[in-house]
N, C-alpha and C positions, 0 to 999 in steps of 0.2 A: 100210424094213422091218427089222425089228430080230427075230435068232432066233440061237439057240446051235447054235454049228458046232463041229463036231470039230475038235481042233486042230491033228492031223496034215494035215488039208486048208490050214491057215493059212498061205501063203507069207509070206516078209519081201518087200517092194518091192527089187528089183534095183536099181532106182534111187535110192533111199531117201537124202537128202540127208547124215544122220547117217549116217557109216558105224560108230561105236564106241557101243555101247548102255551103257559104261562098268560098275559094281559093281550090281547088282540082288540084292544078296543081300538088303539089307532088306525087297527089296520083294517077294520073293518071301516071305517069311517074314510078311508084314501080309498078302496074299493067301492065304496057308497055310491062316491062324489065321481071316481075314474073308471070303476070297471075292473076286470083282472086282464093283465098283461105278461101274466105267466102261464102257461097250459101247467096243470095238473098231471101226472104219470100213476095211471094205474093197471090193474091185469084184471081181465073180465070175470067172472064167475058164473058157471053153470045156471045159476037162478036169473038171469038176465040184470046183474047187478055188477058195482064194479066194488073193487079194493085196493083203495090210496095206498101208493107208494111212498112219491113224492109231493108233497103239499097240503099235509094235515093242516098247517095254521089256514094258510090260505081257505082250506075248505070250511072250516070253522068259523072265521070272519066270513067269509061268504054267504055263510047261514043267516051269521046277525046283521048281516047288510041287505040280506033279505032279498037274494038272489036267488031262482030257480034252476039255471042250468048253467053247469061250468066248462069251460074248454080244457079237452082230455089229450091225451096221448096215448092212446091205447097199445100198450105191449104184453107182452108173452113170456114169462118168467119162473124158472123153479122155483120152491122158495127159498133156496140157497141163495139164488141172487134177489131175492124181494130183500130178503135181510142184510144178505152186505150193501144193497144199493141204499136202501134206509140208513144204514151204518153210517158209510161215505157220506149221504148227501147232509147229513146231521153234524158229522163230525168236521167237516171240511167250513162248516158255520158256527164251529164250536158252541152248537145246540144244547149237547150233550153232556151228563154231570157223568164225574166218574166211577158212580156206579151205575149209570145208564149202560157207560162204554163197556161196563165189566160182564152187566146182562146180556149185551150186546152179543158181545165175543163171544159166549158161553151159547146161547143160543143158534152159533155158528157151530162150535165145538158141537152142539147135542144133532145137531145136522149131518155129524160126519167128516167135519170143514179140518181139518190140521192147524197148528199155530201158525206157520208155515205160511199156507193156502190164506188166513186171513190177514196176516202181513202183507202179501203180496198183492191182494184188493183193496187194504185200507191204507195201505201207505205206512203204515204202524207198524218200528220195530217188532220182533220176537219177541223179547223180553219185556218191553210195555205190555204186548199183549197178556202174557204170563202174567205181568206184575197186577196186570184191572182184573184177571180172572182169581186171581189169590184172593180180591178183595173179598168177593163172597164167599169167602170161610167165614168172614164176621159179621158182625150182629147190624143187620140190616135197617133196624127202626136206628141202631146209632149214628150208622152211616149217614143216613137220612137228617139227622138230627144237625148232623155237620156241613151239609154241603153250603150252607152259607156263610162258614167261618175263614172261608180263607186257607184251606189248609193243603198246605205242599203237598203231592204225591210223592215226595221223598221219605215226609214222615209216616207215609200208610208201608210205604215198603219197608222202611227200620222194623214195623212190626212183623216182617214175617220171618223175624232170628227169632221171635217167641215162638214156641215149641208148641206148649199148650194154648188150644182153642179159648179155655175158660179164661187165662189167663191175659193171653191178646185182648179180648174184647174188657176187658176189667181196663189194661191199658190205653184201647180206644177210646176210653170214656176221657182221659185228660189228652186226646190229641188236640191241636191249638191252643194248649195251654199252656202258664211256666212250669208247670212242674209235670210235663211231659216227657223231656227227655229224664226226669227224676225215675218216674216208674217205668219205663223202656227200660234204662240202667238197673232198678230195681228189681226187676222180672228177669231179665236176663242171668242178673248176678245167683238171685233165687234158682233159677233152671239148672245152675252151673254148680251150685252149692249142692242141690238136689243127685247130681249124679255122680256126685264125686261122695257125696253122703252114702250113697249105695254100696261103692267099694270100701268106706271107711267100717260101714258096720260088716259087712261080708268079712275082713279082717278079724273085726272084735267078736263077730259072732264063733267064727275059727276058732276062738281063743274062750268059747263058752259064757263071751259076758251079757251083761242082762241091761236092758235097756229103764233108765228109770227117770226118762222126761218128766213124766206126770205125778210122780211122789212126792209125796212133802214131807220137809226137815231136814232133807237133804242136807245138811250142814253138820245137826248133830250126830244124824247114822252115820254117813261118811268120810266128813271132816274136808281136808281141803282134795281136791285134785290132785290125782299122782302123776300126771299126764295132761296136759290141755295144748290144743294151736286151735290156727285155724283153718276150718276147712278144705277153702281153696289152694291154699301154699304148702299144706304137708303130705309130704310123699308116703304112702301107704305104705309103700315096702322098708321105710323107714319105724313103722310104728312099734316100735320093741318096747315089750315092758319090763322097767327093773325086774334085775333075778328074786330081790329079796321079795315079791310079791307073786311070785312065781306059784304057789300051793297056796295063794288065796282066789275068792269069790271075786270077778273085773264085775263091776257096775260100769255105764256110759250115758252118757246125754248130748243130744246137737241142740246148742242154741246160740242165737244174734249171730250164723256164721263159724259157730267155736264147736270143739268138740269137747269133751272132758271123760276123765277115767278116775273112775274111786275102786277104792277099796273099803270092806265092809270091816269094822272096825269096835271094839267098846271103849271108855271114857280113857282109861289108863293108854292104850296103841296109840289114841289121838295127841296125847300131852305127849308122848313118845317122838309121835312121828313127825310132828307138825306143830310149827307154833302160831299158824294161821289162822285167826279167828273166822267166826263166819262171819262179820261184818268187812273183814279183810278182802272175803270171799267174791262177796258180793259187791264191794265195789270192783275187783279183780274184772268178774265179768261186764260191770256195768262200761268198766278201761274197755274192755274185748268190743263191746256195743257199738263203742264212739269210734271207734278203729273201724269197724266195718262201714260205718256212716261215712265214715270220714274220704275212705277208699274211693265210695259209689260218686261223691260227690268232686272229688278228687279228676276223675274220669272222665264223669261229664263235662268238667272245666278244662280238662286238659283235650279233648275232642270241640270243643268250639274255637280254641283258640289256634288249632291247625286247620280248621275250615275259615277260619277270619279272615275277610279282605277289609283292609283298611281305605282309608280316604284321608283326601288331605288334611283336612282338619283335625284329623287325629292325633296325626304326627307330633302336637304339641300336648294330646296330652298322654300320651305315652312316653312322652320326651321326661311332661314332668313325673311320673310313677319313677322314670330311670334316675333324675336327681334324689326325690325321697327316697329312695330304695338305698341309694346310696349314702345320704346324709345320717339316715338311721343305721349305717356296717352291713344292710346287707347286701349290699351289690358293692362292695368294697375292692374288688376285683377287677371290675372292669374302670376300665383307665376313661375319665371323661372330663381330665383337666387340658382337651384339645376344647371343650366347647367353653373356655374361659378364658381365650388367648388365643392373638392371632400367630396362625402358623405361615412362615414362609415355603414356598413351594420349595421342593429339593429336585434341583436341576438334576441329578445323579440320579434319581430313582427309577425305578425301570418299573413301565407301565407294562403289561402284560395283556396282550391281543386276544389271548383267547381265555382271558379272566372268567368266569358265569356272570351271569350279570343277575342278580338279584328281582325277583317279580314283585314282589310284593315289601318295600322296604319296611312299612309299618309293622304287618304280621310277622317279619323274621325280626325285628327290634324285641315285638313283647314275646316271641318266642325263646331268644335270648336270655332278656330279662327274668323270664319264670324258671327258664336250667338253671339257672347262675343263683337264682334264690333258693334253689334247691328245696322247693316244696315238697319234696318224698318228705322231709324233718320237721314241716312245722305242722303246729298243730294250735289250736285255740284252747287244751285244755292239759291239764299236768297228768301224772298216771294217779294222783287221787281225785281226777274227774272235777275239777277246779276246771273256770275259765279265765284264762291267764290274761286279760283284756290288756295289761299294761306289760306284757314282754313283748321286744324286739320281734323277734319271728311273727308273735299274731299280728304286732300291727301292720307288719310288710302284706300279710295274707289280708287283712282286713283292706288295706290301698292297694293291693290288687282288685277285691272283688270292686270297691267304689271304681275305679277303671274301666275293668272290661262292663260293668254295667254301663257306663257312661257309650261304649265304644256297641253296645249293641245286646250283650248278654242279659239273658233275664233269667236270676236264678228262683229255683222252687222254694215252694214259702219254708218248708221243715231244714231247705240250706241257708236261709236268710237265718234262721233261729238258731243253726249251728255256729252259724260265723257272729255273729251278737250276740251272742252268750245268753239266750234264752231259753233253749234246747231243753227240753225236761229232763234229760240223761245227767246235767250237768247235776255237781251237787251240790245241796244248798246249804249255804255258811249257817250259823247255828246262833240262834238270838242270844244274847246275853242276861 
């Protein structure tokens, strides 16, 4: 039934999925001039008043266009369908910000609604819904904070391999930023270190040793490490300790990723056992530090460049990263004296029908290019923590990253510093 209600009777839905009606000054102004040409949908209430459904803006510009009565539609509605109808009619005008859609859902969910049941109303995979309801685990003023940056819903779901709550939202602070997927990778790596950290000490504890992260002098008590790796890559049922320390005191520590094992020791056991000084020691681990750094950013580089679609304009310079790579020995292997000479076709060659055919010729070029240069090897710094700016290998990694930056990549500022040799880890040559 459709009839014009006064408008002061017109409630807005409390629950209304949109909570922001945004700028209605146009539309109050083409209402002014025209009138409304749409009915309003709302559901009556016992107090002789109604509650909008469909047409919050509208009712709003209505007001400021200083209009008394609006044409309704009056229907009959659980509130199960007042909220998916709100949902739909929002959504289907991409009204809605995505933490709107996530209150949304959830308000459905607290209704009784299944994921299920709200897929099947909103038109909205399962998993979408899942993914907007995740959203509200996190920090809701930050959410807020972002919704006018542009930011993928693919990066809100990378955040939920974060484990911890405190953790995620520390991470959503740099979502739409470069150094986003730094701490995504960062956090992850931590989470991963953390639990493998778990069974490394359950081992050492097995073995009665003492934990001495937070001691100092660690150098001169203990001397070097009788035992170090790193976290994530050593197998725990691997972790034997020499026999000959077998009826001594185990000390341990986890740090930058590493674990380490001493033995408690006096001045004489140390010259004995070890000719490792403590400044040894200590670049030792500072080496462990830039290795872990080196991995996280490693990762990150190596996950954009199998998400990369290229475009034509790349192709050249991708092409040229393949000639330097090659002029400097390290792509010395792949054969590319065809692009220097013309070749004649070989009648004899047998073409093959059901060859694959390649999607993306650019992204499997610098996919190639990066095997072949076998970046597991290189590194920007020696094992005494030097940055090697003028060896072969960094500067293949260095006209790497000048590339995939050009082709789209944008690396985090503390990777900018590791690959330019600025990194505070690095160590500093010593004045004269």
């Amino acid at each position: 039934m459709i009839k014009n209600i006064e408008i002061s009777k017109l409630k807005p839905h409390p629950n209304n999925p949109r909570k922001a009606i945004g700028d209605i000054s146009e539309l109050a102004d083409s209402i002014k001039k025209n009138g409304i040409f749409q009915n309003l949908t709302v559901v009556p209430n016992e107090d002789d008043t109604y509650t909008i459904i469909i047409g919050h803006r509208r009712h709003a510009a209505a007001k400021e266009a200083g209009l008394t009565e609006l044409p309704c539609a009056v229907v009959e509605m659980t509130e199960k369908e007042q909220l998916s109808t709100m949902l739909l009619e929002n959504m289907q005008r991409e009204d809605l910000t995505i933490l709107e859609q996530a209150e949304g859902f959830q308000m459905m969910i607290d209704l009784g609604e299944s994921v299920k049941s709200i897929s099947e109303q909103t038109g909205f995979s399962q998993s979408t819904v899942r993914h907007r309801v995740k959203l509200l685990e996190l920090d809701k003023d930050e959410l807020k904070k972002q919704e006018n940056m542009n930011v993928s819903i693919t990066d809100y779901i990378k955040l939920e391999k974060i484990k911890s709550p405190e953790r995620r939202n520390e991470v959503l602070k740099k979502i739409g930023t470069n150094n986003f997927e730094y701490f995504l990778q960062s956090a992850l790596q931590a989470e991963a270190e953390e639990e493998k950290k778990e069974k490394i000490a359950e081992k050492l504890k097995a073995l009665n040793a003492i934990d001495i992260l937070n001691e100092r002098d660690i150098y001169s008590k203990y001397g070097a490490s009788i035992k170090s790796g790193h976290i994530l890559t050593s197998n725990v049922d691997d972790l034997i300790i020499p026999e000959k320390y077998a009826d001594k005191q185990l000390y341990y520590k986890f740090e930058y990723g590493w674990f380490y094992i001493y033995v408690e020791h006096n001045i004489e056991e140390a010259e004995e056992e070890t000719a490792e000084t403590e400044e040894e020691c200590i670049r030792r681990e500072t080496y462990n530090k830039l290795i872990t750094i080196e991995e996280s950013f490693k990762k990150i580089r190596e996950e954009w460049i199998d998400r990369y679609i290229s475009k034509p304009e790349h192709l050249s310079i991708i092409m040229s990263l393949l000639f330097y790579l090659n002029y400097i020995g390290e792509c010395y292997w792949i054969d590319i004296s065809s692009f220097f000479e013309e070749n004649e076709i070989d009648e004899d060659a047998v073409v093959l029908d059901d060859m694959p055919v390649v999607k993306d010729v650019g992204q499997a070029l610098l996919r190639i290019i990066y095997d072949t240069v076998d970046f597991d090897k290189i590194k920007p710094f020696d094992y005494h923590c030097h940055y090697c700016a003028d060896a072969t290998d960094v500067k293949a990694l260095v006209s790497l990253y000048e590339t995939i930056q050009k082709l789209g990549y944008t690396p985090a500022d503390e990777e900018l510093e590791f690959i330019n040799g600025t990194h505070e880890l690095y160590a500093k040559e010593e004045m004269n």
